[in-house]
Backbone as JSON, one array per atom type, in Angstrom:
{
  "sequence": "XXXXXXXXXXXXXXXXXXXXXXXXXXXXXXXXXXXXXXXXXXXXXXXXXXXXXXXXXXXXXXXXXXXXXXXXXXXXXXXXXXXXXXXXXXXXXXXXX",
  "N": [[-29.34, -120.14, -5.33], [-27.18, -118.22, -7.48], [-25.98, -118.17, -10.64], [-23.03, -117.17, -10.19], [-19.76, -118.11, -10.53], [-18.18, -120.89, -8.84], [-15.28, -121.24, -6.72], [-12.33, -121.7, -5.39], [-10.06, -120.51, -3.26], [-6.56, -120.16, -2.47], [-4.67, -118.56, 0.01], [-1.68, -117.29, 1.3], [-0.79, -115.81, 4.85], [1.59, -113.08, 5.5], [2.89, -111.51, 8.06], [2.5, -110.06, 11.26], [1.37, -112.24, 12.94], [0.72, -114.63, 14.43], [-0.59, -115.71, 17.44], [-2.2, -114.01, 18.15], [-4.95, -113.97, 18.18], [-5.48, -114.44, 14.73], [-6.5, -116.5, 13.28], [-8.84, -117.2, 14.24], [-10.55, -115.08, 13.78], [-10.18, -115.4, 10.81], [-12.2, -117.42, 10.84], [-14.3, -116.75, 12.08], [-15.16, -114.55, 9.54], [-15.22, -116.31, 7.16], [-17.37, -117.68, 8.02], [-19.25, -115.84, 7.96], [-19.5, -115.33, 5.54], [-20.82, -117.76, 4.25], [-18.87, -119.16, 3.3], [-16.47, -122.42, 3.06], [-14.06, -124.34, 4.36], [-10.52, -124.26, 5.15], [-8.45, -122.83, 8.08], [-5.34, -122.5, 8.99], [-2.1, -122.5, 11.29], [0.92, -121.73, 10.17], [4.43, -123.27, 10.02], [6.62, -121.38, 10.06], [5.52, -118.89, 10.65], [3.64, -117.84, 9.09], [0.15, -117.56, 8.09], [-2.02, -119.73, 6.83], [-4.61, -119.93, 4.45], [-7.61, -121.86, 2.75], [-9.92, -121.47, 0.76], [-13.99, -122.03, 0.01], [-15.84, -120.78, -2.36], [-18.36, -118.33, -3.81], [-17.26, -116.32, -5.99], [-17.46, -113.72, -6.09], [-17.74, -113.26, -3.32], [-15.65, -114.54, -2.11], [-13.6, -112.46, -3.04], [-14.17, -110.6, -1.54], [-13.54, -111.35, 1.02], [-11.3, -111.91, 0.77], [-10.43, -109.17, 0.85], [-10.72, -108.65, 3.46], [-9.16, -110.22, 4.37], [-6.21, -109.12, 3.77], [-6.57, -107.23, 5.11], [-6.99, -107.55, 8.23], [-7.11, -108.27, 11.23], [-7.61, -106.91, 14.81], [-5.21, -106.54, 16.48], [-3.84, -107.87, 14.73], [-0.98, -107.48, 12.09], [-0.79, -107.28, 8.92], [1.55, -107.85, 6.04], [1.65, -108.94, 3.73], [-0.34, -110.96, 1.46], [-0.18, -113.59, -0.43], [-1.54, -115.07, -3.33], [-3.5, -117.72, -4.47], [-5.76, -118.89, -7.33], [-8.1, -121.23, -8.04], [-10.36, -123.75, -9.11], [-12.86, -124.98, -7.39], [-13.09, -127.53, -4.83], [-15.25, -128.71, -3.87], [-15.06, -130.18, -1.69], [-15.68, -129.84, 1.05], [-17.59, -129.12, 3.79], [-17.82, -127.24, 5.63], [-16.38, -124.39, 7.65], [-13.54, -124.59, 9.2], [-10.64, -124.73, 11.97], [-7.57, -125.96, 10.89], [-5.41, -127.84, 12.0], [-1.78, -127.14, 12.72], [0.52, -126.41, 10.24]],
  "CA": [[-27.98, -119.68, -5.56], [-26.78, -117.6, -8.42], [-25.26, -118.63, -11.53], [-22.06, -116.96, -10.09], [-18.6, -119.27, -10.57], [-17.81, -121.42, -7.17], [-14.02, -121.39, -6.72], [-10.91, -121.65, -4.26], [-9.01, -118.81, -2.9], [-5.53, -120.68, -1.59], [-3.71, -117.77, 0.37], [-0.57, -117.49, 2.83], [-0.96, -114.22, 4.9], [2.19, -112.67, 6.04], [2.68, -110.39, 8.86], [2.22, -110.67, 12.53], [-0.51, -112.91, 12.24], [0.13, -115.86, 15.19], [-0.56, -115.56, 18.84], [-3.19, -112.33, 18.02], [-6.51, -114.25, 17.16], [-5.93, -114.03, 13.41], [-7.31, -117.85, 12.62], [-10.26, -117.05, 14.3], [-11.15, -114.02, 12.61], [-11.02, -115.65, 9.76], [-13.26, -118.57, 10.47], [-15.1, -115.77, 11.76], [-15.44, -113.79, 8.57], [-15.75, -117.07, 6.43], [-18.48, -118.74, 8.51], [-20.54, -114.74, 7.97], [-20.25, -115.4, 4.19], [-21.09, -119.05, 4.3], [-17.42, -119.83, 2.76], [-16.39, -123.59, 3.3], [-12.85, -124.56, 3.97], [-9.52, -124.24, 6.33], [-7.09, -122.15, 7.86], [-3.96, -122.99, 9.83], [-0.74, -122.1, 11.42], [2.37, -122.58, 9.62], [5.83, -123.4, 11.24], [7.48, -120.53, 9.31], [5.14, -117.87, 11.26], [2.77, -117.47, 7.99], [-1.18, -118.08, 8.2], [-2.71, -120.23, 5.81], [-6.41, -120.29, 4.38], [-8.15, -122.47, 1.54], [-11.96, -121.12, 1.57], [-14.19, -122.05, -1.31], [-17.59, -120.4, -2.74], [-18.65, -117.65, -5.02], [-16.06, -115.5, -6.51], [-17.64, -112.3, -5.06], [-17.45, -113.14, -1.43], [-14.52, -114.75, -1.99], [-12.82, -111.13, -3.21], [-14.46, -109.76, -0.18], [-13.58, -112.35, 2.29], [-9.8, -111.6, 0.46], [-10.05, -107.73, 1.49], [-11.0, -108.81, 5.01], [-7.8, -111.28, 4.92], [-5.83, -107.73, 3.47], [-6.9, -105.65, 6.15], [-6.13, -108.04, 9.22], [-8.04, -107.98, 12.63], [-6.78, -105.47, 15.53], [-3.49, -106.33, 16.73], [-2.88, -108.86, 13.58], [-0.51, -107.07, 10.94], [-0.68, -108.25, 7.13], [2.33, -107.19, 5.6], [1.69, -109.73, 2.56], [-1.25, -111.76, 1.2], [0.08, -114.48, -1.78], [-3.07, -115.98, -3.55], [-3.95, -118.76, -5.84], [-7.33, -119.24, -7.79], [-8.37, -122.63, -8.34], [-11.35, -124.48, -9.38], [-13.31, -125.69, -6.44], [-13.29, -128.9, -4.96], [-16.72, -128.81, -3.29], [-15.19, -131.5, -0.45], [-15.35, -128.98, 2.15], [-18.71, -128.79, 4.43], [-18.03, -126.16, 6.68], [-15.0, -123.93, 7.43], [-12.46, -125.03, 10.16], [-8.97, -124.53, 12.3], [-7.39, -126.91, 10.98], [-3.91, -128.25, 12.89], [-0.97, -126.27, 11.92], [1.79, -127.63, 9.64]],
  "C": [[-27.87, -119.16, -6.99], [-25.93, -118.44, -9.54], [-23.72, -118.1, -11.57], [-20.57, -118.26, -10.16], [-18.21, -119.52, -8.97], [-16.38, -122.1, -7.68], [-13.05, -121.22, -5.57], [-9.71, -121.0, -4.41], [-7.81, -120.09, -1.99], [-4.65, -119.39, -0.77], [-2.97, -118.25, 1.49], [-0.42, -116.2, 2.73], [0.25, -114.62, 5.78], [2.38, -111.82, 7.09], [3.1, -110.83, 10.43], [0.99, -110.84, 12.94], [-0.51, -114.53, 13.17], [0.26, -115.33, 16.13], [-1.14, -113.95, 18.59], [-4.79, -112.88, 17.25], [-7.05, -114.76, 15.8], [-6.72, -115.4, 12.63], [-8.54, -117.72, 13.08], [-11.27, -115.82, 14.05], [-11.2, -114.56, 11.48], [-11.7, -116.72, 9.82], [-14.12, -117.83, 10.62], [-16.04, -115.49, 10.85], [-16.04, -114.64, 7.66], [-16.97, -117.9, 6.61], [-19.36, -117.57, 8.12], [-20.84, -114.89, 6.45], [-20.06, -116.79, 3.41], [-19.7, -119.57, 3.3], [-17.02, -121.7, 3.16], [-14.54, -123.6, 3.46], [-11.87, -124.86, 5.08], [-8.79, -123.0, 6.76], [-6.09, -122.63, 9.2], [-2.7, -121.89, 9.76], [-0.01, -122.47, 10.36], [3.97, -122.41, 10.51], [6.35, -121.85, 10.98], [6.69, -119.19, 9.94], [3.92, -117.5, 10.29], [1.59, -118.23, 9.19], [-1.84, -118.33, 6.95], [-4.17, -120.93, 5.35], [-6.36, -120.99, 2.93], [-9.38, -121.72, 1.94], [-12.3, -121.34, 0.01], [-15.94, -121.39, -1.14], [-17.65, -119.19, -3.5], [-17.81, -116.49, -5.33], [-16.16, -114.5, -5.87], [-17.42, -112.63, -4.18], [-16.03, -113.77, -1.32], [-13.56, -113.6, -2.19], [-13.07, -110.65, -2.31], [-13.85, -110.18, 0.7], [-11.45, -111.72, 2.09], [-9.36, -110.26, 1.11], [-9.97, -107.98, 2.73], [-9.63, -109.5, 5.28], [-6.17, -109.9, 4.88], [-5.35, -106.9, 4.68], [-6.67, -106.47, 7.47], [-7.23, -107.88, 10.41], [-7.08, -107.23, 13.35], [-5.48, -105.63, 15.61], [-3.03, -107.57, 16.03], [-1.73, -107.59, 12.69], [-0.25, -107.35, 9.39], [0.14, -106.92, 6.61], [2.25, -107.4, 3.52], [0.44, -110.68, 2.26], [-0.99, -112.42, -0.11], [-1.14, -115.39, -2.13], [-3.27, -116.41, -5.06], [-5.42, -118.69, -6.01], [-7.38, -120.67, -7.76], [-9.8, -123.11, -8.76], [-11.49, -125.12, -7.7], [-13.22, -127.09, -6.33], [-14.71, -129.29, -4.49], [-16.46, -129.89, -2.2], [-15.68, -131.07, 0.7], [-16.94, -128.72, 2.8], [-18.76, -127.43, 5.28], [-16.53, -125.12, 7.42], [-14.32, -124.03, 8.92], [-10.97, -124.59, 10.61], [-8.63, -125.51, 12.25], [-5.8, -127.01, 11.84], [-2.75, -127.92, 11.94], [-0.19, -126.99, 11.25], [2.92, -126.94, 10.02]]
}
């Protein structure tokens, strides 16, 4: 592994983004660039990811969250940085809040 910085992307994607796949596109996308983490429903209609690992794929993994799968719509993508926690083994749907 690279001496790149390992960090956590918190986003909530807006749009029409439940009941169209869009959680499993991104475990998808995050399981192709070995990302670690969650994403879930939210009551409020949002979709919410944590994913953690190397800053680059994490900006990538962000365009991919951006740009949406087919009949998702991302109107909005709000995103925190963070310092990693490294708890995270493997990236998951987790149960909506």
């Amino acid at each position: 592994m690279s001496n790149e910085e390992f960090v956590q992307l918190h986003a909530v994607v807006d749009g029409h983004v439940q009941g169209v796949g869009f959680r499993f596109y991104v475990k998808r996308e995050a399981e192709e660039l070995n990302l670690t983490g969650w994403v879930r429903n939210k009551y409020d209609g949002r979709v919410e990811v944590l994913a953690e690992g190397p800053r680059s794929d994490l900006e990538f993994f962000l365009s991919r969250l951006q740009r949406g799968s087919g009949p998702a719509y991302v109107s909005e993508v709000k995103v925190d940085w963070n310092p990693a926690s490294e708890v995270y083994k493997r990236f998951n749907i987790a149960p909506s809040e």
